[in-house]
C-alpha positions in Angstrom: 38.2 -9.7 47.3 38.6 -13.4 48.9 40.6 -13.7 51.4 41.4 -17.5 52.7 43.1 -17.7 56.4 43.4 -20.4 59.2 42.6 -19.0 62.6 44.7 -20.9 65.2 42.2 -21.7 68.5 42.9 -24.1 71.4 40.5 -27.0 70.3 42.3 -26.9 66.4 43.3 -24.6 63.4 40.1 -23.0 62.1 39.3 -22.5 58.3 38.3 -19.0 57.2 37.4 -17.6 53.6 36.5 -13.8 54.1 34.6 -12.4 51.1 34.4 -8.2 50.8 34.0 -5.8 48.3 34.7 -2.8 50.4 34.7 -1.9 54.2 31.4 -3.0 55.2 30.2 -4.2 58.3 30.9 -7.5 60.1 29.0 -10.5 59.2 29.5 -14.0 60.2 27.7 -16.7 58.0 27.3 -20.2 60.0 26.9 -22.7 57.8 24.7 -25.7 57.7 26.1 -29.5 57.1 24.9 -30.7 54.2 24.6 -28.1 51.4 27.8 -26.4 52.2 29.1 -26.0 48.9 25.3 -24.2 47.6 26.1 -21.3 49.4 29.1 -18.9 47.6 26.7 -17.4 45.7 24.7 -16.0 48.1 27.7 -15.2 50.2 29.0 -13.6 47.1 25.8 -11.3 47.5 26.3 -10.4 50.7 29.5 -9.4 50.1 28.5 -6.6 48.3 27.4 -4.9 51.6 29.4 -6.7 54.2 32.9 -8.5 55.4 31.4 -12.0 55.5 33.7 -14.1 57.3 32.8 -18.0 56.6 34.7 -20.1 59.1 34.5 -23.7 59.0 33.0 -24.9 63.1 35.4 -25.0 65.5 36.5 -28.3 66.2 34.5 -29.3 69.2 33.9 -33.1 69.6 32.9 -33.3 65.9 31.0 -31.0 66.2 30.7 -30.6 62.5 27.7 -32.4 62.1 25.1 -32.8 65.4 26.1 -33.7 68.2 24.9 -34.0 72.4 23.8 -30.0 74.2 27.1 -30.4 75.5 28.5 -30.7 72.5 26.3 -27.6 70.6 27.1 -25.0 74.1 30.8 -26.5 73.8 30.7 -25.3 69.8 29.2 -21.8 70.4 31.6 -21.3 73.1 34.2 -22.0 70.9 32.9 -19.3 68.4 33.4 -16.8 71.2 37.3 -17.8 71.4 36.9 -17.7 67.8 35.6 -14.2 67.3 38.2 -12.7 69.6 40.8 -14.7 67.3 39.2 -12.8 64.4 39.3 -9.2 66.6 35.1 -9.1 66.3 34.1 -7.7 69.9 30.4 -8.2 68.2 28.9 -8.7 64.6 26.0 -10.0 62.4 25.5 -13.5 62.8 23.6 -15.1 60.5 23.0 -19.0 59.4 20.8 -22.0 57.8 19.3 -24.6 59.4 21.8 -26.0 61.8 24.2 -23.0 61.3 21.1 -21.1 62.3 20.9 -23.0 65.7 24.5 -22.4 66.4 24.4 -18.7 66.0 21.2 -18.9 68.1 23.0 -20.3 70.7 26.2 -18.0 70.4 23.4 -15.2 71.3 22.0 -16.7 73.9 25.1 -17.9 75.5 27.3 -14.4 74.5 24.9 -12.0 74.2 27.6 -9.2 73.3 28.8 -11.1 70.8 25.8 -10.6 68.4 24.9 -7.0 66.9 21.7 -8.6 64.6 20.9 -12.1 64.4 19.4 -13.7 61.4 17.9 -17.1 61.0 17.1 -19.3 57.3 15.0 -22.0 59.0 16.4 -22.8 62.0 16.6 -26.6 63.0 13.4 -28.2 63.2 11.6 -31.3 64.7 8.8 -32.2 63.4 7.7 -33.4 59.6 4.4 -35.1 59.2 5.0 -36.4 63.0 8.6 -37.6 61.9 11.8 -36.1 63.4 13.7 -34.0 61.1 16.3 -37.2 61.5 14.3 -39.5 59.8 13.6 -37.1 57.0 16.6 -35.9 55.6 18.0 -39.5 55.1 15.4 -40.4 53.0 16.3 -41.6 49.5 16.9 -38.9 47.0 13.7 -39.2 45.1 11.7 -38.9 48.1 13.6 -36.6 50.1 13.9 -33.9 46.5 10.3 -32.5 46.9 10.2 -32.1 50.5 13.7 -29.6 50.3 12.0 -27.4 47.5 8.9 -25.5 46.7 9.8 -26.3 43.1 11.5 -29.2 42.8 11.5 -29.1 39.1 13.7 -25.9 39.3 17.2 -25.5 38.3 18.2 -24.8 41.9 16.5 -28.0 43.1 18.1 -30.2 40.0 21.8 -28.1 40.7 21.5 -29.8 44.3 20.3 -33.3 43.4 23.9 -33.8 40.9 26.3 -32.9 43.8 29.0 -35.4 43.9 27.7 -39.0 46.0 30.6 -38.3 48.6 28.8 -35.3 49.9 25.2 -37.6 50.4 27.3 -40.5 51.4 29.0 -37.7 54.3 25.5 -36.6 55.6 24.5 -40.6 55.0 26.8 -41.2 57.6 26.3 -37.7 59.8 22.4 -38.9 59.9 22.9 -42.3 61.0 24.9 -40.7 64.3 21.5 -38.4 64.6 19.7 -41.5 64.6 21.8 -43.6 67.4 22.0 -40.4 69.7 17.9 -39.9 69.4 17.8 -43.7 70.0 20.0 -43.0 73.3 17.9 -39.8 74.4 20.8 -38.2 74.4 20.1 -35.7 71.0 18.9 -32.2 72.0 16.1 -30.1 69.6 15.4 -26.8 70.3 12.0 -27.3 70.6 9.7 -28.2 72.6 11.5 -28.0 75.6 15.6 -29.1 75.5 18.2 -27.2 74.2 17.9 -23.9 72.9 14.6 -23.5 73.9 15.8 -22.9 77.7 18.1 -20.4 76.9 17.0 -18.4 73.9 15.3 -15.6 76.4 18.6 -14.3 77.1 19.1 -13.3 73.2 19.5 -9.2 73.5 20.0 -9.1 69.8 17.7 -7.8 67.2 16.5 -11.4 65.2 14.6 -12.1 62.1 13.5 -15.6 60.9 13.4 -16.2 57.2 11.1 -19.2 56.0 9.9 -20.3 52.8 6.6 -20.4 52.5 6.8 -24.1 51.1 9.6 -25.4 53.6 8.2 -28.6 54.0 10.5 -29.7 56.7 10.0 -27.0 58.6 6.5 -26.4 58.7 4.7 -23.1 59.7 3.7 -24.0 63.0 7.4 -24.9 63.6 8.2 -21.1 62.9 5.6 -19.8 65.3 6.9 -21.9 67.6 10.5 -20.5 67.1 9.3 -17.2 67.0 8.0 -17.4 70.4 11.1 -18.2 71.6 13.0 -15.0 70.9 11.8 -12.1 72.4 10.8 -9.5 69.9 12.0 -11.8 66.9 10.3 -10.6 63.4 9.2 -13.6 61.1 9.9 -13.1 57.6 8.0 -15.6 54.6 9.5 -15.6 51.5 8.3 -17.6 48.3 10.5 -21.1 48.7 10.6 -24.3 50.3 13.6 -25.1 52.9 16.2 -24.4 50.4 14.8 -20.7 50.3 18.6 -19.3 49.7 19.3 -21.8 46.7 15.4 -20.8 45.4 15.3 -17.1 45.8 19.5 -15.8 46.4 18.0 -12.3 45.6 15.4 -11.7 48.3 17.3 -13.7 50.6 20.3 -11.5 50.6 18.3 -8.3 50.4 16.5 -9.6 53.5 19.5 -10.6 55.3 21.4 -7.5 53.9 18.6 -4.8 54.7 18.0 -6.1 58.5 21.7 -6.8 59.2 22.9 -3.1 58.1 20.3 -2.0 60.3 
């Protein structure tokens, strides 16, 4: 069963599709900005075990794409007004990449609000000494084989044919990435801004997923993250940074088999 809603909060009318084949537990799937539209399959998958409610963000300063720490604490509170809006005391929270920092930061800043955490290659800094910033604006043909372990796949060639006005969108999201870093003002988790002063006060039970060929971000990146959450398990799987478009399966039996935990 899918169920599309709009949640009403104070900052703006919230999008909601909640996907369930039964009564399962609560999860909450953050999503990333700029493959959006990859992930209803794997959603689909999770469905099978869970009610996965997939808001759009909470309208916080624009929060859609990424923005100041003000902004990113002002967009996790905002999921604690909206997860009383959806009657969720607590649930799963789980995400990719930037969605993956936001429910980080949900935890840290609303501990109750998270039963299990789960992570797909949380937001990163570093590439071959580049911040992630740079990288991801590359041109298609040189950005391709750093998002896939494969880039040859079906997955990886699925993703390169989505429609320009997407690219052109996170073409545009990038550039304000680019003009914040120039002003200091954009906040990584790590080293030592942003999430990395506040993720000791997650309480909730975390893995980290990576693919073992995520070339953007790199192994010691996921150390690194690791030793930010106390007691967080680090999970590889075989894939590059698009590890739920790569392997859907292992990805939702991972995410599945810690969340119902």
């Amino acid at each position: 069963m899918t169920d599309d809603r709009t949640v009403d909060l104070r900052g703006g009318a919230v999008r909601m599709r909640v996907r369930s084949q039964g009564r399962g537990p609560d999860l909450v799937w953050l999503h990333s900005f700029h493959d959006r539209n990859a992930w209803p399959p794997l959603l689909d998958r999770l469905a099978e075990r869970f009610t996965v409610h997939a808001p759009s963000h909470p309208g916080v300063r624009g929060s859609e794409g990424f923005e100041t720490l003000d902004d990113v604490v002002d967009l996790a509170l905002a999921y604690d007004e909206l997860l009383d809006a959806m009657g969720l005391g607590s649930a799963a929270l789980a995400g990719h990449f930037f969605g993956a920092m936001v429910a980080a930061e949900v935890a840290a800043l609303c501990p109750a609000r998270a039963r299990r955490l789960c992570l797909i290659s949380p937001l990163g800094l570093w590439i071959t000494g580049k911040p992630v910033a740079d990288v991801i604006i590359l041109p298609q043909r040189d950005l391709h084989p750093l998002l896939w372990k494969d880039p040859d796949s079906a997955a990886a060639r699925a993703w390169a044919t989505l429609p320009q006005t997407e690219e052109e969108n996170v073409a545009a999201q990038l550039e304000q990435i680019q003009r914040l870093a120039a002003m200091g003002k954009f906040v990584w988790p790590i080293p030592d801004k942003g999430l990395a002063t506040r993720a000791h006060r997650i309480k909730a039970p975390t893995l980290l997923l990576w693919g073992d060929g995520d070339r953007v971000n790199p192994d010691a990146y996921a150390a690194a993250f690791r030793g930010l959450i106390p007691g967080a398990r680090l999970t590889t799987l075989p894939g590059g940074h698009m590890l739920h478009l790569e392997a859907p399966d292992a990805v939702a039996r991972a995410v599945g088999d810690f969340c119902a935990g």
